[in-house]
N, CA and C of each residue as an Amber inpcrd file, in Angstrom:
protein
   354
  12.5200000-207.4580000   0.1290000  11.2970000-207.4820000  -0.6620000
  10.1290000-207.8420000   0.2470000   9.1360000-207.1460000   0.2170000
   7.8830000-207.3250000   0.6580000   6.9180000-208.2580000   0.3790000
   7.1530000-209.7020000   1.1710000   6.6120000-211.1680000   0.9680000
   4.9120000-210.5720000   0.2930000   4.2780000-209.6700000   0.8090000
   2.5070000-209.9740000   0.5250000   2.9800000-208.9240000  -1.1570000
   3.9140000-208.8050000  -1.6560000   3.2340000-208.3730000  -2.8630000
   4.2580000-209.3390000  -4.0490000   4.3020000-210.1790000  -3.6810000
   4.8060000-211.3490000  -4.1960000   3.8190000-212.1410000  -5.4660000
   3.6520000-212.3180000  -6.4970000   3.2610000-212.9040000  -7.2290000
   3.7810000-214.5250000  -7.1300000   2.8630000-215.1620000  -6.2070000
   3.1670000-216.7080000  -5.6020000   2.9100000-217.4350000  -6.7380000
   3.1820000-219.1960000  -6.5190000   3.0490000-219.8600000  -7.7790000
   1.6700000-220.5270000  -7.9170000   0.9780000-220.3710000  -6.3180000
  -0.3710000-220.8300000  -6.2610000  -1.8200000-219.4060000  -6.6340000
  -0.9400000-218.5910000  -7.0250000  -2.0500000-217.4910000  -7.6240000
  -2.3160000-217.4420000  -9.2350000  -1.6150000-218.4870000  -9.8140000
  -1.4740000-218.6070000 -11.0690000  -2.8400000-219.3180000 -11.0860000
  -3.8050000-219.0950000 -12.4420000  -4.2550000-220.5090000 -12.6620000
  -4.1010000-220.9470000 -14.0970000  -3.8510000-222.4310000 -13.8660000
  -3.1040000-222.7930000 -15.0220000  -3.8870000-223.4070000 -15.3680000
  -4.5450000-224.3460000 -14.9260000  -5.3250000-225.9510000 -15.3920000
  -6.8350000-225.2610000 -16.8390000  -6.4730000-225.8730000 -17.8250000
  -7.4520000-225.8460000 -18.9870000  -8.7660000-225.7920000 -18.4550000
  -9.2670000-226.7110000 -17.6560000 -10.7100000-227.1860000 -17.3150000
 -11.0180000-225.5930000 -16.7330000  -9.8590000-225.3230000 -15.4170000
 -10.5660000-224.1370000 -14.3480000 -10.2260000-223.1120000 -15.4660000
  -9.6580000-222.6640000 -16.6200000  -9.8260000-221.6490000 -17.1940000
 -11.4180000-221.8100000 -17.8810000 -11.3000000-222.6100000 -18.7360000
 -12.9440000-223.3180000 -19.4240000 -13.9130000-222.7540000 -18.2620000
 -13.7030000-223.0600000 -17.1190000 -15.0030000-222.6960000 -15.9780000
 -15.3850000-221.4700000 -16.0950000 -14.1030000-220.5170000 -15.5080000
 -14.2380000-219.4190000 -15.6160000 -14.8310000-218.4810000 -17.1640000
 -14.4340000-218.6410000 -17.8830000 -14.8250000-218.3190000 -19.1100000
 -16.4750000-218.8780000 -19.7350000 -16.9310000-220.2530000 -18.8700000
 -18.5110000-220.1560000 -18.9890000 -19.2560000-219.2690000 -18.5650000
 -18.6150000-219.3940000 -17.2140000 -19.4940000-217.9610000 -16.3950000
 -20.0850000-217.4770000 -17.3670000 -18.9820000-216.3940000 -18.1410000
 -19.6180000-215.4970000 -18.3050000 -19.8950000-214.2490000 -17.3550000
 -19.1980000-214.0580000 -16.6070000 -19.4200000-212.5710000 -15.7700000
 -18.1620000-212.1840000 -15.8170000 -18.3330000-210.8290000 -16.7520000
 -17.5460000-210.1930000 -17.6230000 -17.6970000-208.9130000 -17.5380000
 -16.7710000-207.9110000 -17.3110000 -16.4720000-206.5040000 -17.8180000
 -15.5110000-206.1820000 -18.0010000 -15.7030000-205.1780000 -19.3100000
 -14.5770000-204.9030000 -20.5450000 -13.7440000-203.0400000 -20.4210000
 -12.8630000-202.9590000 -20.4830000 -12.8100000-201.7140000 -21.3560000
 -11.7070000-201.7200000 -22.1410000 -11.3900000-200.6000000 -22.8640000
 -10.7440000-200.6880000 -24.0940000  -9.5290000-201.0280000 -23.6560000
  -9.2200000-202.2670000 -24.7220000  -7.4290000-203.0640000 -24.3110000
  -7.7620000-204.4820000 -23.7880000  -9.2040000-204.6220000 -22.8290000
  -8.8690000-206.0210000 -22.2560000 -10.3920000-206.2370000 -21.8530000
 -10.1270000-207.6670000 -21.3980000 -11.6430000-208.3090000 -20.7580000
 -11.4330000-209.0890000 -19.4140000 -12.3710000-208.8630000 -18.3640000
 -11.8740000-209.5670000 -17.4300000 -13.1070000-210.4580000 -17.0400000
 -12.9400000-211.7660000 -17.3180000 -13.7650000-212.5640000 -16.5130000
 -13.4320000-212.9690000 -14.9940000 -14.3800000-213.3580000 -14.4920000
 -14.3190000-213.9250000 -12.9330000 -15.0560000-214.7780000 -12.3530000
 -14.6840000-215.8490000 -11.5840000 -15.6910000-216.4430000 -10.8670000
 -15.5520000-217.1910000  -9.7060000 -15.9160000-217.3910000  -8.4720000
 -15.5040000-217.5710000  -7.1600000 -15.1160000-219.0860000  -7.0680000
 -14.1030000-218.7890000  -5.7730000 -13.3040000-220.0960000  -6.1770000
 -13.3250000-220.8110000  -4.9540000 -14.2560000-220.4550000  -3.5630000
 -13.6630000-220.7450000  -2.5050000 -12.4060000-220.8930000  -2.2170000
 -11.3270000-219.9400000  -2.1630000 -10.2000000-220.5700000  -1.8810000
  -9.9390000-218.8750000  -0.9010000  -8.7600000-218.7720000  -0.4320000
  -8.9150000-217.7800000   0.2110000  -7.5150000-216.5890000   0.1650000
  -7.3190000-217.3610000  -1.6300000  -6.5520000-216.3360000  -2.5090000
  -7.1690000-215.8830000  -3.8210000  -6.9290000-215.5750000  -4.6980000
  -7.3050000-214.9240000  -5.7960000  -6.0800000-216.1700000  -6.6680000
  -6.5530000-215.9550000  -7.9570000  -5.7790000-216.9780000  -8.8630000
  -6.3770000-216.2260000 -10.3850000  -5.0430000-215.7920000 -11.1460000
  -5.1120000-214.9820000 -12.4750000  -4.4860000-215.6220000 -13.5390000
  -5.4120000-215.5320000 -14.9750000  -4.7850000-215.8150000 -15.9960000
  -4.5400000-215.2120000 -17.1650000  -3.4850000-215.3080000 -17.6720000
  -3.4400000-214.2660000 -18.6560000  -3.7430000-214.8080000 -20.1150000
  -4.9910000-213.9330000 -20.9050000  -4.8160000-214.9010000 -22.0900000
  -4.4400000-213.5570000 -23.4100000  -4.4710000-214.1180000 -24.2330000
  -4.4860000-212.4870000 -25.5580000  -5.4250000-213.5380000 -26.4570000
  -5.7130000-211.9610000 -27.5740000  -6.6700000-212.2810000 -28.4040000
  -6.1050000-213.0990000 -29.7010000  -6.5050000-213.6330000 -30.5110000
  -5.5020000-214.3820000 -31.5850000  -5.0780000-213.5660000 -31.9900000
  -5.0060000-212.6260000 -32.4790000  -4.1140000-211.9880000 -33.4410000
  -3.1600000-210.8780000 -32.8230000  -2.8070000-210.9830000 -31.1210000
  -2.0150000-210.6380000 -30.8820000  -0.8570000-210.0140000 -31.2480000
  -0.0930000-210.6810000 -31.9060000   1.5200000-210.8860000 -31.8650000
   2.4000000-211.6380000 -32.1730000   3.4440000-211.7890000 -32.1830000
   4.5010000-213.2660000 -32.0360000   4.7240000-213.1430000 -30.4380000
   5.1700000-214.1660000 -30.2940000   5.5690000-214.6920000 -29.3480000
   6.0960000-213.2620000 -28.1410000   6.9150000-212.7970000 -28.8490000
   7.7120000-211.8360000 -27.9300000   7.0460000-210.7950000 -27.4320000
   5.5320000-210.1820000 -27.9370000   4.8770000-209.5190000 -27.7600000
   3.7920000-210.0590000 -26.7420000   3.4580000-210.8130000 -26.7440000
   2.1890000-211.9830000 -26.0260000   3.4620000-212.0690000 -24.5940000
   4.6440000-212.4320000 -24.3870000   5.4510000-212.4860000 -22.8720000
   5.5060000-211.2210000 -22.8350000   5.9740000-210.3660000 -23.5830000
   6.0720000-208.9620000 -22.6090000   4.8540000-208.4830000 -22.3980000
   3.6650000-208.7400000 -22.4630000   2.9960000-208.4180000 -21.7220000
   2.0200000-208.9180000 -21.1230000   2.7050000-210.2860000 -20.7750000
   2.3300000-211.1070000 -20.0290000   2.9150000-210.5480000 -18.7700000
   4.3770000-210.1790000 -18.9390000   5.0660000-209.9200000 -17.5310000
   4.4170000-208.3720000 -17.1290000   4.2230000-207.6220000 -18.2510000
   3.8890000-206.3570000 -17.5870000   2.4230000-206.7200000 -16.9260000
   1.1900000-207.4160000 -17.2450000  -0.0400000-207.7350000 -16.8120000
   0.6180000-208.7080000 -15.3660000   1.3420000-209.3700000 -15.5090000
   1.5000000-210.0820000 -13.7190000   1.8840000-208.7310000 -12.7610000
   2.9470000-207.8770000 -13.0790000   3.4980000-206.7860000 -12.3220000
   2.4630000-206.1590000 -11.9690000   1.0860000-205.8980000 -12.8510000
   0.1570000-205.0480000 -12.7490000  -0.6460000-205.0980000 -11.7440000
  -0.5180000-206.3570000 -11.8450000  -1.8500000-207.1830000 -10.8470000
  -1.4160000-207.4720000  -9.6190000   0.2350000-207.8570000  -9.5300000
   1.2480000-208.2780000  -8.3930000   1.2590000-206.7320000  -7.6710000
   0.9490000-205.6960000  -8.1930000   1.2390000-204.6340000  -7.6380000
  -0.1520000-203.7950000  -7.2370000  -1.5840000-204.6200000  -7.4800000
  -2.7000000-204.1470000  -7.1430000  -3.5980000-205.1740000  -6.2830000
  -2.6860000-206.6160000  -5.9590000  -3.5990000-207.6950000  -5.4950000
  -3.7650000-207.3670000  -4.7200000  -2.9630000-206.2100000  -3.1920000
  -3.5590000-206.4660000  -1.7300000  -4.8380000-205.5370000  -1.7400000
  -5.0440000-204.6000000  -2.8790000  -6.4270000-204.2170000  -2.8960000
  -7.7580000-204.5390000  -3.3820000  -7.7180000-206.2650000  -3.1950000
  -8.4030000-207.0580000  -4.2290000  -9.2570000-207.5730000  -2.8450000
 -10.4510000-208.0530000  -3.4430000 -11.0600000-209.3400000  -2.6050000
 -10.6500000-210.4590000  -2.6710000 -10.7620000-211.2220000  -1.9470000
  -9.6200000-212.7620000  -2.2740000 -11.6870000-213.6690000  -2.6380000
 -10.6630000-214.9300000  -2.8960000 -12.0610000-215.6960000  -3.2710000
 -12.3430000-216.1980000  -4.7800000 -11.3850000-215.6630000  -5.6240000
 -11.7830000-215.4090000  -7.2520000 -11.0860000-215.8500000  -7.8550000
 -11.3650000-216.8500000  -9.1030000 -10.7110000-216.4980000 -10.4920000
 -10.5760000-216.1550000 -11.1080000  -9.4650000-215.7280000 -11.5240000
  -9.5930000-214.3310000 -12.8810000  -9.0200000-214.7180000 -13.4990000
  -9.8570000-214.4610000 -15.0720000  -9.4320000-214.5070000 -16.8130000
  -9.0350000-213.0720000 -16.8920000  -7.7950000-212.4310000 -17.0920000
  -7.6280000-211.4980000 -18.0350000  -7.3870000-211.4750000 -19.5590000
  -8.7460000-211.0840000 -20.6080000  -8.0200000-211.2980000 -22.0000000
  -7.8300000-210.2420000 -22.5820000  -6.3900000-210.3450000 -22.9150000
  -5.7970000-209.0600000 -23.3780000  -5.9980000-208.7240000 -25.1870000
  -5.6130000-207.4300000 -25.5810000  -6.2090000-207.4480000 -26.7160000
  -4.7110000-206.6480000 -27.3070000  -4.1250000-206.2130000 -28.1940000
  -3.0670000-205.7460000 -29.0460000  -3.5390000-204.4770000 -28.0950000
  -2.0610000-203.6090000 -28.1290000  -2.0250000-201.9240000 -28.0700000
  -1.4400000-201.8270000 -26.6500000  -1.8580000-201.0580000 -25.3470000
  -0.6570000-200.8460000 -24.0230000  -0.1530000-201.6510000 -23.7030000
   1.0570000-201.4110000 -23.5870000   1.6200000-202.3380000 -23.0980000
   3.0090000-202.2050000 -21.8740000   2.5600000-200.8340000 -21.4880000
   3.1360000-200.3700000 -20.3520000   2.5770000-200.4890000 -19.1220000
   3.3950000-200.5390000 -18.1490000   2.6240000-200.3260000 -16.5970000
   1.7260000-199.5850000 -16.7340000   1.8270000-198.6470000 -16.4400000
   0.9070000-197.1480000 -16.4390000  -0.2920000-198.0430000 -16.5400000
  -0.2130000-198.1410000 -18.1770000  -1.5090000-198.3320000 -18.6720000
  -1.9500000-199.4610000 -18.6140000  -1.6680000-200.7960000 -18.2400000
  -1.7310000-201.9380000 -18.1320000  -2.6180000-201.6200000 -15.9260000
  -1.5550000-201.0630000 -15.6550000  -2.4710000-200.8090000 -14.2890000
  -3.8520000-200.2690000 -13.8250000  -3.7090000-198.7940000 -14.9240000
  -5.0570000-198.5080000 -15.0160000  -6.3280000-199.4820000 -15.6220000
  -6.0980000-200.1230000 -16.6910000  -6.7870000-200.9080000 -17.1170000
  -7.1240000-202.2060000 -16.0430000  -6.1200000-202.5960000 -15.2280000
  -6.8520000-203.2830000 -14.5770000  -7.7840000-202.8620000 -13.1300000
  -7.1750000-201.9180000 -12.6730000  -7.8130000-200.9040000 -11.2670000
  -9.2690000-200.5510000 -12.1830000  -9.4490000-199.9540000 -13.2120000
 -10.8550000-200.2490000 -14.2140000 -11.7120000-201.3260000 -13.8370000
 -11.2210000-202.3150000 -14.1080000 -11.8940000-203.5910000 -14.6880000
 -12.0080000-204.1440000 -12.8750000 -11.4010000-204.5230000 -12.4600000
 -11.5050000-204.6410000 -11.0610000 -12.7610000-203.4270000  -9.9980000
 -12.5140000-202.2750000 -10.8040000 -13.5390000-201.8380000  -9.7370000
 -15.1520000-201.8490000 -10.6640000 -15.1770000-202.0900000 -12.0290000
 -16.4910000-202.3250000 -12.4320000 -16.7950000-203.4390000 -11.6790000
 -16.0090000-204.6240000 -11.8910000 -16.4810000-205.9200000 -11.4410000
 -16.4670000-206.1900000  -9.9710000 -16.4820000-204.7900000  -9.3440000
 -16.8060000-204.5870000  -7.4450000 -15.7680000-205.9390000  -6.9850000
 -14.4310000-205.4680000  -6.9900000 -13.4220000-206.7240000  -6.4920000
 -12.6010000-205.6620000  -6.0930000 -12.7920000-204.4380000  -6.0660000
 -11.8650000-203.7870000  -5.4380000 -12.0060000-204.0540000  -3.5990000
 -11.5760000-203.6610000  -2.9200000 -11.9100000-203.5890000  -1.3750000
 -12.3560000-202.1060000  -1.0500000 -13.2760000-201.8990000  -0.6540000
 -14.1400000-200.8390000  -0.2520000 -15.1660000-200.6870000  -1.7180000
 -15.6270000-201.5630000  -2.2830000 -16.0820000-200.5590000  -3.5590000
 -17.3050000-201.8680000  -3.4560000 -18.4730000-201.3160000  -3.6950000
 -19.5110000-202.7190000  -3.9480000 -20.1720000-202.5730000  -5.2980000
């Protein structure tokens, strides 16, 4: 297995407060399915969270695509800028790779975090 596309345990962000931060920001772009906030973290990784909207799901629906949104992102981070926190909030409906990838390669290149894209 290929160590750099590893979804590490320090790319998570977990802590209430640094989600709260990120989500003041306020620097946000959307498209249909999800929302991605962001905001710089000095650090010299990237750190993602996954949230859904209330009316999601049960339980079993909110993890599976929790795991498909980490794979998504685990499988698009080395084309990311490092530096950032990211809120992903997810909303009911894809819930496949495919489409879970596109949606984020979307949202990542509105919010110029792709690498080569300003």
């Amino acid at each position: 297995m290929d160590r750099a596309f590893r979804f590490k345990r320090d790319e998570r962000l977990k802590r209430r407060e640094a989600i709260r931060a990120v989500f003041n920001h306020r620097e946000a772009v959307s498209c249909p399915g999800a929302k991605l906030f962001w905001l710089g973290n000095g650090l010299a990784h990237n750190r993602i969270a996954f949230t859904f909207a209330r009316k999601f799901g049960n339980a079993v629906e909110r993890n599976r695509a929790r795991r498909v949104g980490r794979e998504a992102y685990r499988l698009l981070k080395n084309q990311l800028k490092n530096g950032y926190d990211l809120v992903l909030l997810v909303y009911p409906g894809k819930d496949f790779l495919a489409d879970r990838m596109d949606q984020l390669e979307t949202l990542f290149s509105r919010a110029g975090l792709l690498t080569g894209t300003e």
